[in-house]
N, C-alpha and C positions, 0 to 999 in steps of 0.2 A: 463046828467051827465057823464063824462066821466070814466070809470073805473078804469085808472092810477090814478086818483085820490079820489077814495073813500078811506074812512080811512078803515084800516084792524086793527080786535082786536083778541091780543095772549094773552091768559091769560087775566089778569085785564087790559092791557096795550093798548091801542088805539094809532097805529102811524096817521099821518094824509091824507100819501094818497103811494103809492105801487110804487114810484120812490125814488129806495135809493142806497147811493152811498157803490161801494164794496171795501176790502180792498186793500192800493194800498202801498206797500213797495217806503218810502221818502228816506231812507239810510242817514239819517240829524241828528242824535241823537248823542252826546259825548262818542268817544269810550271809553273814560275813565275819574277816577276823579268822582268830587261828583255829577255830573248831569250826569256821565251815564245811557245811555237807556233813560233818562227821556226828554220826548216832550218839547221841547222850543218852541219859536218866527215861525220858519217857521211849523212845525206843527198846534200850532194857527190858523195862518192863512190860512191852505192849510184845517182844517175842518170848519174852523168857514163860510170861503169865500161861502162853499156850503150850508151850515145851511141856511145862508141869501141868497141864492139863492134858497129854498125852497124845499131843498131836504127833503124828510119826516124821513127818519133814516140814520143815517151817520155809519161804520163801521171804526173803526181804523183800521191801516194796521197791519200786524202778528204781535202782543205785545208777546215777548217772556215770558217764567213761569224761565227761568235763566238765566246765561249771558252765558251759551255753548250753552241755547237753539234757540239763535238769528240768522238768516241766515246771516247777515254780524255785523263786530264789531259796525258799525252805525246805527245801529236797534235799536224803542224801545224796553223796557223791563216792569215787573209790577213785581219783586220781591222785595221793598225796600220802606222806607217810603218818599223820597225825588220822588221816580215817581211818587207814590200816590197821594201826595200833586201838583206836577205838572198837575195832568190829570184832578185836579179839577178845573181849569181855564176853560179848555175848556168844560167840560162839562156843564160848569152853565152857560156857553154861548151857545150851544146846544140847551141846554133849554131854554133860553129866546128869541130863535128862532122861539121855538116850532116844534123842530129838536129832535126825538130821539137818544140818543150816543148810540152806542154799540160798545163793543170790539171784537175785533178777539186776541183769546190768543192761543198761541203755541207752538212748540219744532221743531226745523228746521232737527233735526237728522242728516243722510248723506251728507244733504244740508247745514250745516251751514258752518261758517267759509270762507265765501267768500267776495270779493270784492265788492264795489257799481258797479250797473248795466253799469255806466257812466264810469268806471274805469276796464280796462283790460275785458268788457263785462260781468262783474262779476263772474271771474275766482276766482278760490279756492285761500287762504291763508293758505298755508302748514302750519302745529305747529312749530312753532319757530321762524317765521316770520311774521313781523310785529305785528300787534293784533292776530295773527294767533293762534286755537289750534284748539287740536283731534277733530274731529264728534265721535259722536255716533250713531248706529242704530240696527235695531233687529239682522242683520249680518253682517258681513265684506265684504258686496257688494260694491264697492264704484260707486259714483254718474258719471259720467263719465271718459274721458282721465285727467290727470292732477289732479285727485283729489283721497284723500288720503282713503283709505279702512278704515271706521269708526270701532270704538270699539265697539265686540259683549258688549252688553246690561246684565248683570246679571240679575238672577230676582229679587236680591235685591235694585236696580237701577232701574229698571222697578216701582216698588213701591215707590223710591223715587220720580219719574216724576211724577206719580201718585196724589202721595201728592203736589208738585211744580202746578199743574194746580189745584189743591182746593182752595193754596193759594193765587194762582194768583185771581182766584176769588173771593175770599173772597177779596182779595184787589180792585178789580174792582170794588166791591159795593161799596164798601169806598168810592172809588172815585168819584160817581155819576153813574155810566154807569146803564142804565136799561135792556140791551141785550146782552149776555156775548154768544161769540161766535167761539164753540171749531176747529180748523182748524184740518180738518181731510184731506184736498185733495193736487196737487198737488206735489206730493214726498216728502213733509215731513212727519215727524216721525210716523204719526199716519197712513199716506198712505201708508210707509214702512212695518209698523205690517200689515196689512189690504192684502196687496197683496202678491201673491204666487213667484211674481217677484222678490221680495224684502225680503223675508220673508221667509229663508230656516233653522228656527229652527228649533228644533227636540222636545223641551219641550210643557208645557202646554200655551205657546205663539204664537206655528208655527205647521205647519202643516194643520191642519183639517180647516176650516170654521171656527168653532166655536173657536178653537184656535187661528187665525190669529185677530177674533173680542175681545177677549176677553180682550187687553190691550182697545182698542177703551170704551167700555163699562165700564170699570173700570173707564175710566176719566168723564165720563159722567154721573158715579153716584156721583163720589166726586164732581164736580162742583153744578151738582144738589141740593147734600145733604148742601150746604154751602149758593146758589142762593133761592134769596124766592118764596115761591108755585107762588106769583101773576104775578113775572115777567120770560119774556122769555128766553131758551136756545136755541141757534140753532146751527145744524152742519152745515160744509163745507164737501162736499164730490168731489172728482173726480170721478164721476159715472161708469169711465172704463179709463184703462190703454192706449187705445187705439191699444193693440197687438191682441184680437181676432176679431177687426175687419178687421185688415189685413193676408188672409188666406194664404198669403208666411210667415207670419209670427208665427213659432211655438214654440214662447216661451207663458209661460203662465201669465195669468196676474188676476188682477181685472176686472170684467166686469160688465154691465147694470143690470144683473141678479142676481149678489152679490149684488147690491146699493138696488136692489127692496126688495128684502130678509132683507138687512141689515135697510132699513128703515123701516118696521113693527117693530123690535127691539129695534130705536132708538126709535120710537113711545113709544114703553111699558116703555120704562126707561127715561122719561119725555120730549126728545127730544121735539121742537113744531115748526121746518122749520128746513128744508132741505136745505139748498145753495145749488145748484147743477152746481157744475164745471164740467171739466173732465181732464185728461189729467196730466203730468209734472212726473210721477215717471220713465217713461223711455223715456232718451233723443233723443232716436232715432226712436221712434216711427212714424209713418205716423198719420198723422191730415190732415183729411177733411175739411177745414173751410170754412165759409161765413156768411152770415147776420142771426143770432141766430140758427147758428150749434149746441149749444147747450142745445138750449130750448126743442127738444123732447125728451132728457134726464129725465127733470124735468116734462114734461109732463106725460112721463110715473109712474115715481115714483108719483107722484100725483093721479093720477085715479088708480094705484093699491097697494097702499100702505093707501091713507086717509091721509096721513101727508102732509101738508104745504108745499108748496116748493117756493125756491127763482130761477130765472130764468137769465144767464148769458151770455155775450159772443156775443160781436159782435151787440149788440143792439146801435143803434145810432140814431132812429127818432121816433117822439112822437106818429106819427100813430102807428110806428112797435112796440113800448110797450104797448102802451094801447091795440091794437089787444091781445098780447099774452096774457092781464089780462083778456079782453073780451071775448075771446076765452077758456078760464078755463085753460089753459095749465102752467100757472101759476099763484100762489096767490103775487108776488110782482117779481118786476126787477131791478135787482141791475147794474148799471151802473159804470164802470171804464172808459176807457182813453177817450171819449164823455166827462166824466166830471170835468175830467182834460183840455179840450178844451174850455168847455160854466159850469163856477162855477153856473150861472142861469140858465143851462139848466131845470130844473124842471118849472120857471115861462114864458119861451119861448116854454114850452112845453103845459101848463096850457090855455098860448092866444091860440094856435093853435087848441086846442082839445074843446077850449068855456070852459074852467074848472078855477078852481081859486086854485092858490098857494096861499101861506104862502109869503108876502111881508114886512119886515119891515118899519116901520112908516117912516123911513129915506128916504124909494124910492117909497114912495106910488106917485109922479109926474109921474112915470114913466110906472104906470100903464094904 
């Protein structure tokens, strides 16, 4: 039996085998009007295409908790009843894949307010142009050249986001999703609080460790407190900023050693998988990359923390994931642009490994 495909169970919840797709920003959704934010036609098909290719849990790409919280105006979004209603097509399709949905829900902070990737390489929209408005984030750092110094964050506003990510969840169950999944990494808003880079308050939000975690945590109980005991939450984390591992480099950042730390934490307060990214809150950073750069990441966070971890980055063949479940270095591998390449990669990965995918009855010839 191959390990990629043994089913892993979180909670009450049984996916059916540990190749699942990661979230992947479409920038397709109506900047505006009564279907803003909300998944159409090409969303449909860009999760469902994978479901029936026998991916075992599928992740929506960053669903904003508001419409400033979106990284480009063509983001989705889950604050409203017309997205709700839209996300339950795809989910009940999901499922009769026997595909688990989960969401990734978020707040883009410094980073929002930008172009599609395809359009000016997804350069900032200044406020007042075109769908363009403010960022927000813990300080008035702005995200690079060209973009605009986001507005410090009150702590009254802090609380309001707070509440925006309970009810974003609260609406994800609505919707069907059974894995609600808080993005913490990457330079948004949450990797903003989290690091020292980012993160030059003075209040009980910035400064100390335990300050810098402390909006993080807040979101993670109100999701929690709203998410039922049986089904899963999991974080995305970017494991390190990628500046102390370059020692010309002496600005300070988030590191491996924070993610270890902070996963015992996320642990006690019902977290139950780890995503383990790294990387995107400073854009000048140096990256090491190559074929699962950053799986000892998650490796590590795994053997000293006990929490569950998801495994990322540069994974593209069915030996090299199954190894990394075989190998204990992760409990599941979430695959991006591989599966934007092969929507079946999971049942071309299944012949190869002598394992059996998830096939609808439609293409069982082709088994």
């Amino acid at each position: 039996m191959s390990a990629l495909f043994e089913p892993i169970t979180l909670r009450a919840l049984t996916v059916p085998n540990r190749l699942w797709m990661a979230p992947m920003c479409q920038y397709s959704a109506a900047p505006e009007g009564p279907a803003e934010g909300a998944p159409g036609d090409w969303h449909f098909q860009h999760l469902a295409a994978r479901a029936a290719g026998g991916t075992g849990l599928i992740l929506t790409e960053a669903t904003a908790v508001s419409p400033e919280g979106r990284i480009s105006p063509y983001d989705l979004g889950l604050w409203n009843d017309t997205q709700t209603e839209a996300f339950r097509r795809i989910t009940g399709f999901l499922k009769d894949q026997g595909t688990t949905p989960g969401i990734q829900i978020a707040h883009a902070g410094r980073k929002a307010s930008t172009e599609r990737t395809w359009v000016s390489r997804g350069a900032p929209i200044l406020p007042g142009q075109g769908y363009g408005w403010e960022p927000v984030g813990p300080s008035p750092v702005p995200f690079g050249e060209g973009f605009a110094a986001p507005a410090e964050l009150t702590v009254a506003q802090i609380g309001e986001i707070v509440e925006q990510f309970r009810a974003t969840a609260r609406r994800a169950l609505a919707a069907g999703f059974e894995v609600a999944e808080i993005h913490g990494a990457h330079g948004y808003l949450i990797n903003q609080f989290l690091s020292p880079f980012t993160n030059l308050r003075t209040d009980a939000y910035g400064g100390s460790y335990e300050n810098r975690t402390r909006f993080s945590l807040e979101i993670v109980d109100a999701v929690r407190e709203v998410w039922p005991d049986e089904l899963p939450v999991f974080f995305r984390i970017s494991a390190t900023d990628w500046l102390t591992e370059d020692e010309s480099d002496e600005r300070e950042g988030w590191t491996a050693d924070d993610t270890v730390r902070f996963a015992h934490e996320l642990r006690a307060h019902g977290i139950d998988l780890l995503d383990t990214s790294t990387g995107g809150n400073a854009p000048d950073a140096k990256i090491t990359t190559g074929p699962g750069y950053q799986v000892p990441f998650a490796e590590r966070v795994r053997k000293e923390s006990g929490l569950a971890v998801g495994a990322v980055g540069l994974i593209t063949e069915a030996r090299q994931a199954d190894k990394i479940i075989a190998d204990g270095q992760a409990d599941a591998v979430l695959l991006g642009r591989e599966l934007l390449r092969s929507p079946s990669f999971a049942q071309h990965a299944a012949r190869e490994l002598g394992a059996r995918a998830a096939v609808p009855q439609q293409y069982h010839r082709a088994v």
